[in-house]
C-alpha positions in Angstrom: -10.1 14.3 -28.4 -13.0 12.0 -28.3 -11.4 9.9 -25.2 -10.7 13.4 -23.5 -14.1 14.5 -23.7 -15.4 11.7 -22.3 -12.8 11.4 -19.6 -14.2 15.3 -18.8 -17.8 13.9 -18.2 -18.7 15.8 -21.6 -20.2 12.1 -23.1 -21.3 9.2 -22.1 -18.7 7.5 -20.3 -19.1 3.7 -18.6 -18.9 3.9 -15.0 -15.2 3.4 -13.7 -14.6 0.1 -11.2 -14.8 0.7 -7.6 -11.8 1.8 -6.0 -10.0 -1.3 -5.0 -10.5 -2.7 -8.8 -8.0 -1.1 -11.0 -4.5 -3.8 -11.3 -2.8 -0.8 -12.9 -2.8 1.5 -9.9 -2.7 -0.9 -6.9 0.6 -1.6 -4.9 0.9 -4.7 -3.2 1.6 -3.4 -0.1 -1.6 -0.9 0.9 -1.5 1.4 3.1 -2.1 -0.5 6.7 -4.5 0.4 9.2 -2.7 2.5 11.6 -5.2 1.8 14.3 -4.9 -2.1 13.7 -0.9 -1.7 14.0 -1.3 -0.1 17.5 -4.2 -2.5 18.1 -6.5 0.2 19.0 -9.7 0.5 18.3 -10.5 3.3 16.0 -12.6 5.0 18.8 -9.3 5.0 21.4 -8.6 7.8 23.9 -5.3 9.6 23.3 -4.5 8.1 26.2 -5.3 4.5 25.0 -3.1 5.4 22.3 0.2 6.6 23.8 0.0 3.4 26.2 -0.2 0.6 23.6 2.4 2.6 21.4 4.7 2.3 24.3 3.8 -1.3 25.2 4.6 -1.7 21.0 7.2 -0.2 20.8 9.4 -1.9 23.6 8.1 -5.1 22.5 9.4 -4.7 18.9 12.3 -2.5 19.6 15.3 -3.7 16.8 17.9 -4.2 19.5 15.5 -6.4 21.3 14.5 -8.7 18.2 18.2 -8.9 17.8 19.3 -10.3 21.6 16.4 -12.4 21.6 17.5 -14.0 18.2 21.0 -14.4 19.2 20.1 -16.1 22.2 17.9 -18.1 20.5 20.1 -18.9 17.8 23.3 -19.9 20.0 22.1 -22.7 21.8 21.9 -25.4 18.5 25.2 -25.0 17.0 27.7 -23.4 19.1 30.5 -21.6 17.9 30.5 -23.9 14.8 26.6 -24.2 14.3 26.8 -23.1 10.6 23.4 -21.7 9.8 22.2 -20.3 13.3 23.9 -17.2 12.6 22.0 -16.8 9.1 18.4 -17.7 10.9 19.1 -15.7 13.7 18.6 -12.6 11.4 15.2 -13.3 10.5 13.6 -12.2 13.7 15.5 -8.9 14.0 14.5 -7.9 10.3 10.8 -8.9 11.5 11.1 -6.7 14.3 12.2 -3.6 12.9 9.6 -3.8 10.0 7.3 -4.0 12.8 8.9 -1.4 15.3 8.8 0.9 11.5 5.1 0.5 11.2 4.9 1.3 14.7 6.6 4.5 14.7 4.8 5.4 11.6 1.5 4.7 13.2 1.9 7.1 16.0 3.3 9.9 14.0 -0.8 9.8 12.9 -2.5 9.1 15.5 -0.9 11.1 18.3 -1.2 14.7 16.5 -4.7 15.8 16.5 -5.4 16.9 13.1 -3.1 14.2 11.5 -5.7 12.0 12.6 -8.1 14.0 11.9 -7.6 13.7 8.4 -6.6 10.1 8.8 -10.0 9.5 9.8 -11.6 11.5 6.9 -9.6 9.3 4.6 -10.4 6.0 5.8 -14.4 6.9 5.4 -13.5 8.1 2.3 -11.9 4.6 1.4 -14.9 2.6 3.1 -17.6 5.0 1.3 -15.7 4.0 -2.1 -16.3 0.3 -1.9 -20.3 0.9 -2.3 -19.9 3.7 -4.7 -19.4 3.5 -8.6 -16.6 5.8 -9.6 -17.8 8.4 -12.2 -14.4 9.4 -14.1 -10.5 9.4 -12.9 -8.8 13.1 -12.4 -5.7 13.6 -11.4 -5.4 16.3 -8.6 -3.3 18.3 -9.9 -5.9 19.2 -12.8 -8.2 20.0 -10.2 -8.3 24.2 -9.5 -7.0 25.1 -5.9 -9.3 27.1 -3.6 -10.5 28.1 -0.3 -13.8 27.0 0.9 -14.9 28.1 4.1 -11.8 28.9 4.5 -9.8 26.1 4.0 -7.6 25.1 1.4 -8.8 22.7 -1.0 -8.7 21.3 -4.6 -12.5 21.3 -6.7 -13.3 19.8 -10.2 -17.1 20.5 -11.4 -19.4 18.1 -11.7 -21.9 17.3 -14.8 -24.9 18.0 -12.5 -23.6 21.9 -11.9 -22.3 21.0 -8.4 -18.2 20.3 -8.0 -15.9 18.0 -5.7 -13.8 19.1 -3.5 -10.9 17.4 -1.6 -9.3 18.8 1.4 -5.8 20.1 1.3 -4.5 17.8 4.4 -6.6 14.7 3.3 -4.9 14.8 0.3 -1.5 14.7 1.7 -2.9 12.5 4.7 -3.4 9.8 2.1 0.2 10.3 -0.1 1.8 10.2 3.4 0.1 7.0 3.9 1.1 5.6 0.2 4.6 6.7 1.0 4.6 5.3 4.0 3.3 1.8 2.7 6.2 2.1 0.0 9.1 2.3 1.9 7.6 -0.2 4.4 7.2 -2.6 1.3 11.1 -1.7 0.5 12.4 -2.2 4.0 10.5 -5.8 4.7 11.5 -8.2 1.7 13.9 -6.0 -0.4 11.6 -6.1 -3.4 13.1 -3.8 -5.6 11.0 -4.7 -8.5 8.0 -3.4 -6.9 6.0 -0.6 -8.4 5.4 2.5 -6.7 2.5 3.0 -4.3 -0.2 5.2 -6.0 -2.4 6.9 -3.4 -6.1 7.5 -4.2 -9.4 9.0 -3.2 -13.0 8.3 -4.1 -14.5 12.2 -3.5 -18.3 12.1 -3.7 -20.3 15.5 -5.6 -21.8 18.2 -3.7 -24.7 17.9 -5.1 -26.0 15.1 -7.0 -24.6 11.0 -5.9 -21.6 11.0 -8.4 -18.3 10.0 -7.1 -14.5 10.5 -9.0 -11.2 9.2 -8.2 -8.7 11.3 -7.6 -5.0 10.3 -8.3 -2.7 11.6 -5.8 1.1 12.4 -6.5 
């Protein structure tokens, strides 16, 4: 009861690590930068957008990785050049990991709200690596509400303000946990890896606080 109390803000708890400190929660593969995938700048046009998804996505199109590895691949050995057929796979796995990311990144950034929130999430992230979180709370303890109207999740503070996070930021940044996941799965095949664990460093209302909330 003692721990719980604390937890709550209710006694003097040690400030938490920053957001990128805990071993327990963090998933080797992280979410990547979906701007840095495109090789956009974060400021890009839509327009800037759609054209280097397209110039990205031909260039790392599976079925291209795959002829340009089998071409490369049949000049050593011949028909009985044992090992070219095994190396020749590499490049085509490569490929569609990359094409993946590709695709994912433009499911974000060409809908205008999904990037929206994108954007929200990644200050959110940058804002959390000069901030010292106050307490960990899991959203789903947090109480769901409207505020102005919009749907959101709030948890009060110790100072008499509250946090809130935003409905779509919240599933902006498990989409982008999930996202890193089943990248992680699809590039290596490391099936002992743990489970992505999205995460969001929300600051108070009212008084300089921060508290990290664990997303599903």
């Amino acid at each position: 009861m003692a721990e719980a109390s604390a937890e709550r803000g209710q006694g003097p708890a040690a400030p938490l690590p920053p957001l990128q400190e805990p071993a327990q929660r963090q998933h080797p593969a992280q979410p990547p930068c979906w701007y840095a995938v495109l090789g956009v700048a974060p400021g890009a046009s839509a327009e800037d957008i759609r054209r280097a998804y397209r110039q990205a996505a031909l260039r790392l199109h599976p079925d291209k990785a795959a002829a340009a590895g089998g071409a490369g691949g049949g000049g050593d050995g011949g028909p009985g050049g044992g090992g070219s057929v095994e190396d020749s796979s590499e490049p085509a796995a490569a490929g569609g990991d990359d094409f993946w990311l590709v695709q994912q990144a433009w499911e974000v950034l060409q809908d205008p709200s999904q990037r929206a929130a994108y954007d929200r999430q990644r200050a959110l992230a940058a804002a959390a690596q000069e901030v010292h979180v106050h307490e960990s709370v899991a959203l789903e303890e947090m109480e769901p509400e409207t505020v102005e109207g919009q749907a959101c999740h709030s948890w009060p503070c110790r100072c008499g303000g509250a946090y809130f996070v935003l409905v779509e930021d919240a599933q902006a940044a498990a989409g982008a946990a999930r996202g890193a996941e089943e990248g992680g799965r699809g590039g290596a095949g490391s099936g002992g890896a743990a489970a992505a664990h999205a995460e969001l460093a929300v600051p108070c209302s009212t008084c300089s606080l921060h508290i990290r909330v664990l997303l599903p």
